[in-house]
N, C-alpha and C positions, 0 to 999 in steps of 0.2 A: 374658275367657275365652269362647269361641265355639265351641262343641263340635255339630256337624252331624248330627243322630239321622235321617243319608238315611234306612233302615229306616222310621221310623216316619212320616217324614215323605211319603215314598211310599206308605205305606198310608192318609196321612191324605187324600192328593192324590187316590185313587183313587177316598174317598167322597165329594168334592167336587160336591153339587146330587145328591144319589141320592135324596134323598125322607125322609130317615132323620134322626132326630135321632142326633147323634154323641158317643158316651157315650165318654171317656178314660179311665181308671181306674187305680191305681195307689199307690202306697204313696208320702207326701205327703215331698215337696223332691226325687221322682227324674227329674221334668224333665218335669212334663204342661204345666206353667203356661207354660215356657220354650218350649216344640213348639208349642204354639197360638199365644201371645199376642207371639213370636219369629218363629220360622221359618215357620212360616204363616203370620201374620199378612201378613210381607215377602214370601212365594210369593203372595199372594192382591192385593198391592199390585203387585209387577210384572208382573200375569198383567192390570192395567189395571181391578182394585175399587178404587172410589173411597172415599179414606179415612174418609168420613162416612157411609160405608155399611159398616163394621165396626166392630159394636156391643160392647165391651168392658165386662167388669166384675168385681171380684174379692171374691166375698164371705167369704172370710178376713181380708181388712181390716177394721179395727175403725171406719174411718171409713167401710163403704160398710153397715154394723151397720142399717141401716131398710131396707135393701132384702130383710132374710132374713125380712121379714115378706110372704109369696107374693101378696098383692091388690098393696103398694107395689110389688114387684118386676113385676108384671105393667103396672101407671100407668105405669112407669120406661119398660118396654122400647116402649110404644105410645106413649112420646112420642117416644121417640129412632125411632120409622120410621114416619112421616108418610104418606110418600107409598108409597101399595100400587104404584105404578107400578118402582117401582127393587127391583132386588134387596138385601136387606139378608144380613150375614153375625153372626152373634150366639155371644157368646164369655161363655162365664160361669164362672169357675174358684172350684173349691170349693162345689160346688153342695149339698153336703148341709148346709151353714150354712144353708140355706131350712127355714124350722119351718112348724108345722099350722097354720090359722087356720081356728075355727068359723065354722058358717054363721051368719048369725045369723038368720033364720029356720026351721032347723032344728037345734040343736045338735048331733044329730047324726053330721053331717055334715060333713067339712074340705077347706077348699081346702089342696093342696098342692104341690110345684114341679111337679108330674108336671100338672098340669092348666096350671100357668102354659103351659108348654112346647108341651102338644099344642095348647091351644088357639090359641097363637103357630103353631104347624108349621100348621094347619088354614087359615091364612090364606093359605098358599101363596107368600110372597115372601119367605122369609128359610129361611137353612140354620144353622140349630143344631147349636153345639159347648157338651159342657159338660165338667168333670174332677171328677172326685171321689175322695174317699179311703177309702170304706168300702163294700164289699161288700156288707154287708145291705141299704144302701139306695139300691144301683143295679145292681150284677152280677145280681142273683139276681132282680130285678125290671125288667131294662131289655124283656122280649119282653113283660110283662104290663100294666106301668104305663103304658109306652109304646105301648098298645096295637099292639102289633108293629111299631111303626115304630121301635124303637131298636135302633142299633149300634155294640157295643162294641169300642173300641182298646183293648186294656191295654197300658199302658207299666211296663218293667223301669228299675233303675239299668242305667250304663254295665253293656255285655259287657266281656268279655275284650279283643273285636274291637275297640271303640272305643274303649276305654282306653288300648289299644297306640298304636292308629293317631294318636291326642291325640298322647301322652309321648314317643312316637318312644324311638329307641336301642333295648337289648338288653331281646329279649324275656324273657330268663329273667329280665333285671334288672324289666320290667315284671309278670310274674308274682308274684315275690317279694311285691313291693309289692302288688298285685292281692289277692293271698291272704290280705296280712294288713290294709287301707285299704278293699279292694273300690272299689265301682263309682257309688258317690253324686256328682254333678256336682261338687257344693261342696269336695269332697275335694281338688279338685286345684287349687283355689284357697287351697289351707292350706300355709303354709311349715313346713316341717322335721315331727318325727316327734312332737312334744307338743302342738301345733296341731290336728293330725289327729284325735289319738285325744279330745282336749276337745273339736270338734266333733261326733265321731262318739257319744259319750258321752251329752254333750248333745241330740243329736238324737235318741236313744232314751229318756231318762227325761224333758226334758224338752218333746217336742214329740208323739210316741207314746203313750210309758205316760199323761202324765195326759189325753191328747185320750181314749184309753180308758177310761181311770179315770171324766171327765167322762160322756162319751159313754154310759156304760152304768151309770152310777151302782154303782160296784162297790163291795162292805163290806169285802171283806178287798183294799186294794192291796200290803200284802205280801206275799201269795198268790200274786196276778197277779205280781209282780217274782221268786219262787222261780220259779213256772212258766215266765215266759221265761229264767231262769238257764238250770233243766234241760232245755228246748228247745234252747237254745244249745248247753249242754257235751254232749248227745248229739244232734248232727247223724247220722243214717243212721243211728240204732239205735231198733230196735223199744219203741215203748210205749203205753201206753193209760192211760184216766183213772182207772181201779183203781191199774195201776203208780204210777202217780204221787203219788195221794192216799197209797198206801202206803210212798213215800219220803216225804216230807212227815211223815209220821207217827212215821216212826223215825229221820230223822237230821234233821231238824227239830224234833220234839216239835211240829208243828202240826197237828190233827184237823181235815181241809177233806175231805168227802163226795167223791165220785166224780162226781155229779152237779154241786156245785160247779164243779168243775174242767174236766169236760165245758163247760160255758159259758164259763167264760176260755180255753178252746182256742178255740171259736169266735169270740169276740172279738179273739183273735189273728188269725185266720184272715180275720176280715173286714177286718182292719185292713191287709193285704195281706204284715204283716210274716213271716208262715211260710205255707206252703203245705204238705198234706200228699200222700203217695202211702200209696195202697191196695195190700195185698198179694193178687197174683192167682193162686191154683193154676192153673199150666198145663196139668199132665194133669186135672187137673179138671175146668179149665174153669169155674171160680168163683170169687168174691173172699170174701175170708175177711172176719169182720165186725172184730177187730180181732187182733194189733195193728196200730198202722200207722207210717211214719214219719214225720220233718215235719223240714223244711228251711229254714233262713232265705231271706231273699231278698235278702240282700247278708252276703259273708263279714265287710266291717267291720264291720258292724253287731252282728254275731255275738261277732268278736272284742269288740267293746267293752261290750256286755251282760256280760262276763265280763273286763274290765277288762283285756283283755292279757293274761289271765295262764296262758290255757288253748289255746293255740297247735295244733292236730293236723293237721299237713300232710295226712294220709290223708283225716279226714273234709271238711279244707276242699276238697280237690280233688273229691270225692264232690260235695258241695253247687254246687261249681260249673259242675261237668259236668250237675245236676241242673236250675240252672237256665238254662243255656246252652239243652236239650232244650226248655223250656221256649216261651222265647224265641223259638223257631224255629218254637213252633207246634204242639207235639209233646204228646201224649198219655203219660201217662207213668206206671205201674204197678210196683209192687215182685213179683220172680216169686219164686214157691215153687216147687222141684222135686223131687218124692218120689224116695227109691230106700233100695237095700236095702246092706247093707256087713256084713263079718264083724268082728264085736268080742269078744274074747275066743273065737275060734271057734265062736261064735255067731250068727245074721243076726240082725239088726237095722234096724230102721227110722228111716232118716234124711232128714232135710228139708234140702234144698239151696235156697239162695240164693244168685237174679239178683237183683244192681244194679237194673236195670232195664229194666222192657218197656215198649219205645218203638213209639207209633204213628202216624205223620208224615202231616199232615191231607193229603197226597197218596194216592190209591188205590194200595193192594197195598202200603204201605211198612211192614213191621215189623220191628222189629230187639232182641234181647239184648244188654245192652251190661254190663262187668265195669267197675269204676273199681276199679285197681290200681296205685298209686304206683308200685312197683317191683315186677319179677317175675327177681329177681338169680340164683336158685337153681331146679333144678327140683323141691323140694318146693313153692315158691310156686308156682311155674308150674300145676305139678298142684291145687294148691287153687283155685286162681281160674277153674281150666277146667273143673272136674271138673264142675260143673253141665249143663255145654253139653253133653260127653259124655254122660249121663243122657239126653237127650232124643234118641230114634232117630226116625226119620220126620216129624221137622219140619225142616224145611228154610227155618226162617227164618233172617237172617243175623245172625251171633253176632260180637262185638267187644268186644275189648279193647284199654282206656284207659289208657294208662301213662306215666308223666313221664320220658321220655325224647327225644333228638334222633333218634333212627334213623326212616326214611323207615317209612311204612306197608307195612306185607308180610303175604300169607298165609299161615300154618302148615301143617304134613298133615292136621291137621284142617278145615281151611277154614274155621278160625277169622282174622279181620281184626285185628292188632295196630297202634292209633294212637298215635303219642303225642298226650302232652294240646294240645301246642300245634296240630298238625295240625287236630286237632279243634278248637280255638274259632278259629282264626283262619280255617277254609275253611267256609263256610258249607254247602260239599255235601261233605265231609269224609265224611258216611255212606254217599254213593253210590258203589258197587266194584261 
C-alpha cells in the first residue's frame, strides 16, 4: 500500500536546507514516520543525497531503547557524520522517547533532546527532521526550546481527498465508508468490516489511552476512558469540565473534581487525539471563557471509542467538515450570535449559533460556515440561516454545507450552498 501525502510532502520539500529544525507533529500511526522516513527519504535520494548522508533512527523501537538516553543519542548522531564537509540529512522519529539526563556536575541542570538537536543544527551541516506525538512537548515549545529555529509540519490522518482518490469508484460509496472507518493509513490495509473496527479499537485503547495513561501517570484511567467516551458521543456539543464532572457524577456515580478533568482534557488535547474550538461572540467581539467544543481527529476513531454503536451521521459530517478547515490551514472558532425573537408575545433574548468562523491563513479570507446534513423543508432551511440573517453590515461570506449532489448555488440572501462532497474534494471549494 503506497498512499502519496503530495500535500504534505510539498510542504516538507519547501523547508528543505531553510536553517530550521523541522518538527512533524501529529497523532501517532497517521503517517508522519511513513512522509519522512518513505516519501522523503526517496524525494531526497533522487534529488542525488547520498544514501550515507541520511541519518535515520526510530526511537519507538524497543531495540534503538539506549539512544532515548540524550548524551548516547548525541555520541550516536556525531558518529554517523564524520565529515563536516558533506551535507548530512537526519531523521529521528518519535522523538519525545528522549528523557532528561542530569548534569553531573550540577544536578540541577538537564540535558535534554532540545540541546541534542540545537547543538547538532549549530554545527551547520546537517537539516534536521524530527516527528513526535505529544503536544506538550514540542507544539507549544518548538519557537522556545528551539530557540526560534523550530518548524512545525502538523500532519492529519487521510482527508476525504485522499481517501477517495486511494479507493477509487463511487464517492458516496467512499464517504459512507469515510464516515464510519475514517482516515487512519492502516485502515485500508484491513480486509472486510471486523478487521477494521479490531484495529481501530485497538489503536485507541491499546496504543493512545495507555501511552497516556503512562505518559502522565494518571490515578483514575477509568476517568480518562468515561472522558474520551463522552468526547466521542457529543462531537459539536457545547461542554466544559464542570459539565462533565457533573455527568460523571450522576449517571456514573463517580465524584472526579472539575479540576481533575480539566487535566485529562488537556492530556487529550496534547495527545492530538481531540482538538477544541473556542466560542467567539461576533457582535461582541470576544471569546467566551467556556463552554467550548471538541472534536476528534479521525471519525473512526471516534466511532470506535464508542464501539460502533453510536453512529450520528449529522455530528460525523460536522467533525469532518471541522477537520477538513483544519487541514487546510484554517483558523477555526465556534460563533455566537445574539438577537431578540417574540416568545409568548414577549421579546426575548436568544443566542444563535455558527458552526463555524473560519479564518484562512491567506489575508482578508473569513467565512461563516453552517454544517447541515439536509435542509429538506423550509422550516430547516429557516433554522440553519436564521443566524447569518441576524448579522446586518457584515459582509463576510456565509455558507452552507449540505450532503447533497446539487452543484454549488447562491440564494437571495447571498448565502453559498455546498454540498459536502464539493467541499472536501475542491480544495478552493471556499473561493466564490
Amino acid at each position: 500500500m503506497y498512499i502519496k501525502r503530495e500535500t504534505y510532502l510539498n510542504r516538507l520539500i519547501a523547508k528543505k536546507d531553510n536553517g530550521f529544525i523541522k518538527v512533524i507533529t501529529g497523532v501517532r500511526r497517521c503517517g508522519k514516520s511513513f512522509l519522512l522516513f518513505n516519501l522523503y527519504k526517496e524525494y531526497l535520494l533522487q534529488s542525488g543525497v547520498p544514501f550515507d548522508c541520511i541519518v535515520t533512527l526510530a526511537l519507538d523501537n524497543a531495540l534503538n531503547a539506549k539512544y532515548r538516553d540524550p548524551l548516547v543519542l548525541s555520541q550516536y548522531l556525531e558518529s554517523r557524520m564524520p565529515d563536516t564537509g558533506k551535507r548530512y540529512y537526519v531523521f529521528l522519529d518519535e522523538i519525545q522517547f528522549v528523557g532528561k539526563k542530569k548534569v553531573q556536575s550540577n544536578p540541577d541542570i538537564y540535558i535534554t533532546f532540545y540541546d541534542v538537536l540545537n547543538g547538532l543544527q549549530e554545527k551547520g551541516n546537517a537539516d534536521i527532521y524530527v516527528t513526535g506525538s505529544n503536544s506538550k512537548m514540542l507544539s507549544k515549545d518548538v519557537a522556545t526550546e528551539f530557540r526560534g529555529r523550530g518548524d512545525e509540519l502538523h500532519i492529519a490522518p487521510l482527508s476525504f481527498k485522499e481517501y477517495c482518490d486511494f479507493v477509487g469508484g463511487s464517492k458516496e460509496e467512499a464517504l459512507a465508508d469515510y464516515m464510519l472507518y475514517g482516515g487512519m493509513p492502516l485502515v485500508l490495509s484491513k480486509q472486510g468490516d471486523a478487521e477494521k473496527r479490531e484495529y481501530l479499537s485497538e489503536l485507541f485503547s491499546e496504543t493512545y489511552f495507555k501511552d497516556i495513561v503512562e505518559r502522565n501517570n494518571i490515578a483514575y484511567p477509568e476517568a480518562l476512558g468515561m472522558l474520551a467516551d463522552e468526547l466521542c458521543s457529543s462531537v459539536g456539543s457545547l461542554t466544559n469540565s464542570s459539565k462533565i464532572a457533573a455527568t460523571f457524577q450522576s449517571e456514573r456515580k463517580m465524584r472526579i473534581d472539575s479540576e481533575t478533568i480539566g487535566a485529562y482534557l488537556g492530556y487529550l488535547l496534547d495527545s492530538y487525539l481531540f482538538s477544541v474550538a473556542r466560542r467567539y461572540d461576533v457582535k461582541g467581539r470576544r471569546y467566551f471563557s467556556y463552554p467550548n467544543k471538541y472534536y476528534c481527529i479521525d471519525p473512526g476513531l471516534c466511532n470506535a471509542r464508542l464501539n460502533f454503536r453510536q453512529i450520528e451521521e449529522t455530528h460525523l459530517m460536522e467533525n469532518i467538515i471541522y477537520n477538513e478547515l483544519i487541514v487546510r490551514g484554517c483558523n477555526v472558532d465556534i460563533g455566537v450570535v445574539s438577537g431578540t425573537e417574540t416568545v409568548s408575545g414577549k421579546q426575548a433574548r436568544v443566542a444563535y449559533e455558527i458552526d463555524f468562523i473560519v479564518n484562512a491563513n491567506r489575508a482578508g479570507e473569513k467565512y461563516y460556515i453552517q454544517s447541515a446534513l439536509r435542509m429538506d423543508d423550509d422550516a430547516k432551511r429557516e433554522q440553519e440561516i436564521r443566524p447569518f440573517l441576524k448579522l446586518r453590515n457584515d459582509f463576510t461570506k456565509r455558507i452552507v454545507i449540505t450532503k447533497t449532489m446539487m452543484k454549488p448555488w447562491t440564494d437571495e440572501y447571498g448565502i453559498r450552498h455546498i454540498g459536502i462532497y464539493d467541499f472536501l474534494l475542491d480544495a478552493d471549494s471556499l473561493n466564490f
